[in-house]
N, C-alpha and C positions, 0 to 999 in steps of 0.2 A: 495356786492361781492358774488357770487356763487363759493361754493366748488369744486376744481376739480381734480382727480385723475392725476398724469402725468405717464408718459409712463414707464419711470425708478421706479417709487415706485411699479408699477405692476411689474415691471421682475425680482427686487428686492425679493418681497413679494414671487410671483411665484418660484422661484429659492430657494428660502430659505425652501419653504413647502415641495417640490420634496425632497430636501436632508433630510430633518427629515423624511420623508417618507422612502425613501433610505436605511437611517441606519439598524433600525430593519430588513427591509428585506436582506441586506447582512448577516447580522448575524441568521437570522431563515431561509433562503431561498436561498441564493446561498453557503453561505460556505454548509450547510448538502449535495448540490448536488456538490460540487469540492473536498468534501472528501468523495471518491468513489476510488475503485480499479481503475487502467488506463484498456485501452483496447488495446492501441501502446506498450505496453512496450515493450522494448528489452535488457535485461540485461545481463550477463554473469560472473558466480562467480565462480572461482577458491581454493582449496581447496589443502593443500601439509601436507604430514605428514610422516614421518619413520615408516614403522611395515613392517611384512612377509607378503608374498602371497602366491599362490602356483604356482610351474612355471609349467606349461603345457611340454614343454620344456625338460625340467628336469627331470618329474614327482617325483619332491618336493620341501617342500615348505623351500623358502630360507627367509632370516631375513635380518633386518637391512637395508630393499631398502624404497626411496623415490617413497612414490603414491602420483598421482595427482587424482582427481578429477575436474571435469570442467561441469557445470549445467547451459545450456543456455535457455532462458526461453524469451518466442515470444508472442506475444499475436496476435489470428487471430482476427484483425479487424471486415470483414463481418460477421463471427458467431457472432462475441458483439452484433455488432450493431442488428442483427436480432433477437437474443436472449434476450435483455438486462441484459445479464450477462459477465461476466468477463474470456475469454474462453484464456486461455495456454498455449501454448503448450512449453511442458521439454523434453530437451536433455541431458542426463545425460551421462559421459565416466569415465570409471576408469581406470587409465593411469600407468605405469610405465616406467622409463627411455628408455624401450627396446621400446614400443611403442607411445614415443612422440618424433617429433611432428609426430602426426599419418595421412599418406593420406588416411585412413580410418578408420572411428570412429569403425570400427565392426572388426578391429585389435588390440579394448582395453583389456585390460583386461576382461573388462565387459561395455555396451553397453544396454543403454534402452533409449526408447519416449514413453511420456507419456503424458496426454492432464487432465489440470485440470483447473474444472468448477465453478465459486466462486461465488454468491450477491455480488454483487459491493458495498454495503453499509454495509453486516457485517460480510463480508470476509467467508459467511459459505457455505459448499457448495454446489450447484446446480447441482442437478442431472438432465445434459442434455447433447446437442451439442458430440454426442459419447465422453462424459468422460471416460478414460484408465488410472488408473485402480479405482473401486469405491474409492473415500475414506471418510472420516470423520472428526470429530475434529475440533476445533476453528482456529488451523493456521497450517501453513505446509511452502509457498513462505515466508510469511507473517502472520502478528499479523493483528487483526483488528484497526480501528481508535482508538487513547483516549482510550491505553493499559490501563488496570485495576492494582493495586499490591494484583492477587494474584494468585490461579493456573490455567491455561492454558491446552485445552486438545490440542497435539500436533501431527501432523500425521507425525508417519512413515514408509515411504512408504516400508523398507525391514520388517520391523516386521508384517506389514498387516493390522496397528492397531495404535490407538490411546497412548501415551505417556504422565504422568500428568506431567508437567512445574513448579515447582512451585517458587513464584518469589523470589531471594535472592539479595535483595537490589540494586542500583545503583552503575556502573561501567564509564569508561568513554574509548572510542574507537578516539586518536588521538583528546582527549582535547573536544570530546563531548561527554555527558551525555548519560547513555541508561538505562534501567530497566536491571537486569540481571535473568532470569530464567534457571533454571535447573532440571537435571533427570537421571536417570538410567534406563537400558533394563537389566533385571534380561535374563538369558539363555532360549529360548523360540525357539520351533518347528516351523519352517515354511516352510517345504517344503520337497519333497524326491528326490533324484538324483539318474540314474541306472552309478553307476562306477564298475569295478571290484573288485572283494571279495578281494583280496590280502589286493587293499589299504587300507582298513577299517580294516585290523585285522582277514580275513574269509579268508585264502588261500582256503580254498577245494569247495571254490565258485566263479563260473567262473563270475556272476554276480550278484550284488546284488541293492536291492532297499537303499542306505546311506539314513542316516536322514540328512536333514540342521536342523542348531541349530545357532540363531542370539542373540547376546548380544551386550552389548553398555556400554564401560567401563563409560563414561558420555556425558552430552549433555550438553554443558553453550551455550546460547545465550543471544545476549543484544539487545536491540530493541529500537528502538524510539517510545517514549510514546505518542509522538502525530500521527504521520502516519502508526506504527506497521510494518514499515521500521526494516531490520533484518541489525544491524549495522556491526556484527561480529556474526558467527560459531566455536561453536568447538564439535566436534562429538571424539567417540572411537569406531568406530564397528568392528567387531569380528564375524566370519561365520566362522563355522568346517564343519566337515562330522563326521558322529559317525554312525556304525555298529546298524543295525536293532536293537531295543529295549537294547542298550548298554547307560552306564551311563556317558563312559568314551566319551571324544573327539579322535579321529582318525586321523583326517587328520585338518590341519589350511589352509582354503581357504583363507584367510583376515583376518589382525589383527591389526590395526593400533591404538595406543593408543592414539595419541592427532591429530585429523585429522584437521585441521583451515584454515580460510580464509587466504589469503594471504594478504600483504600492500595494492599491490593493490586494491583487493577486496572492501578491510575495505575503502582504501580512496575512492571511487566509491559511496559507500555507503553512509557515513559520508555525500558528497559534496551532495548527491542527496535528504538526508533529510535535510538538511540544506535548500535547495531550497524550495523544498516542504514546510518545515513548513511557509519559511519568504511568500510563497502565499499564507497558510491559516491563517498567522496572519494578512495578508493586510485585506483577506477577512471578519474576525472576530473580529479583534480588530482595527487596523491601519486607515483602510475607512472608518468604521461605526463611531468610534469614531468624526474623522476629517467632516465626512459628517454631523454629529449631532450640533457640534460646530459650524461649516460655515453657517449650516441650522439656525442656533437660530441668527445667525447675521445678514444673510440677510434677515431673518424675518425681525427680528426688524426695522432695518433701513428702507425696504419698510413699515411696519407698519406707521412710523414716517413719512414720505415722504408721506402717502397717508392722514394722518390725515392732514397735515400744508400745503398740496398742496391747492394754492386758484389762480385763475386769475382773470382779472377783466371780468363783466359779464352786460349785461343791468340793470339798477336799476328794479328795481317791484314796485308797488305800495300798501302800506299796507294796510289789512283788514279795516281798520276806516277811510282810507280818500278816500275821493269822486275823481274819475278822472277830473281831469281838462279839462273844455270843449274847446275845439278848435276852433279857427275862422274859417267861414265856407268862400271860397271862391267863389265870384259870377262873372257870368261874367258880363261887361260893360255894362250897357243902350244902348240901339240899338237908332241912333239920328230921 
């Protein structure tokens, strides 16, 4: 009998090597490239809290009204793609009952776009693709992948400047889990505004240069530790005006003490790392695992099926025996 492979113990065999191959590469090679910043995103987060403003209006600042804030965040495809970076673009509105819903964003209270540029892989970020305005820091939309527990440098964008995070244990936003970091903005200069002397305390000047002065009663954020997914917001910010080289605040542009996501927001969030992580568990743990296992089976089974595969075959004749000679055929005697 001659040895003979059949056609199933190879596809067997074949099929089972691909998947142990497989494995390791989903797990070193495609999950690192599917946890990356998106380039499509299109998100939009809302933001409500009670504090003063100041009414234009009025010219003063009134208490105890409901601000929205509303931060819609787009990402332009073709810069990504050209760039390969992670490019932004923020629409931010500061809203109060007088101007929501607003047919136009430049009848907010306050009103900016602004274009940020990330590494797709550690969220840091790229100075390119006209990014408005520079900034810095480890997160600002977003945490990076496989959040750390510990400080965090945090951009924000009205102080001009980076904010330390530092983490304060696990929270949980609607029954999921998040890392919680936090922080404070001590009272800090950023800015001068020409208003008239009255308002700041200088009657006998018709105009003057005010100081802005930005604080931040607190910052909690909770974040998902696997996608650096921001699950829930809660900010306090606080912008006066204060008389040239004066110690005292003047005027309250903005005061809101507890400023947060809304349900909405939070359930938007929650749902969206939830998805995200169950893809990069497929791709890290789920496939590779199940591809490893199937691969070692139908190894084997081809293995087995290729060794006891036999059909029947011509005999051979063994090294020690002489062939047998054959009758040799003649033809007839011619008569």
């Amino acid at each position: 009998m001659r040895r003979s492979a059949s056609p199933l113990s190879l596809i067997l065999l074949g099929v089972g090597v691909f998947l142990l191959v497989l494995a390791p590469m989903l797990v070193w090679y495609v999950k690192p490239r599917a946890a990356v910043n998106p380039i499509d995103i299109d998100v939009t987060a809302v933001y409500q809290g009670r504090g003063s403003y100041f009414d234009v209006d009025e010219a003063e600042t009134v208490e105890d009204r409901r601000i929205t804030v509303t931060q819609r965040v787009r990402g332009d495809v073709e810069d990504s793609e050209a760039s390969g970076k992670a490019v932004w673009d923020v629409v931010t509105t500061v809203d109060t009952d007088k101007s929501l819903p607003a047919a136009d964003p430049h009848d907010a209270l306050d009103f900016s776009v602004s274009r940020w540029v990330t590494d797709r892989a550690t969220n840091r970020p790229a100075h390119c693709c006209e990014e408005e305005p520079y900034h810095e820091g480890e997160a600002f939309l977003k945490f990076p992948f496989d959040v750390e527990k510990r400080t965090y440098q945090w951009w924000d964008r009205t102080l001009g400047a980076t904010v330390p995070l530092a983490y304060a244990g696990t929270e949980k936003v609607r029954g999921y889990e998040g890392y919680v970091f936090t922080g404070t903005v001590a009272p800090t200069k950023v800015g001068t505004r020409q208003v008239p002397g009255a308002l700041v305390g200088r009657a006998g000047a018709p105009q003057v240069l005010a100081e802005e002065w930005y604080s931040n009663h607190g910052i909690k954020l909770i974040v998902d530790q696997t996608t650096g997914r921001v699950l829930y917001a809660e900010l306090g910010p606080r912008q006066v005006l204060r008389a040239p080289g004066a110690t005292e605040d003047a005027v309250v542009l903005l005061d809101v003490p507890k400023l947060a996501h809304t349900e909405a927001t939070q359930k938007a969030a929650v749902d969206k790392a939830e998805q995200d992580n169950a893809q990069l568990r497929a791709l890290g743990t789920t496939a590779p695992a199940g591809a490893a296992v199937l691969g070692v089976l139908l190894g084997a089974a081809g293995a087995v099926l290729l060794v006891r595969g036999r059909r029947p075959g011509t005999p051979q004749p063994r090294a020690d025996e002489a062939p047998v000679p054959q009758p040799v055929s003649r033809p007839p005697a011619s008569a």
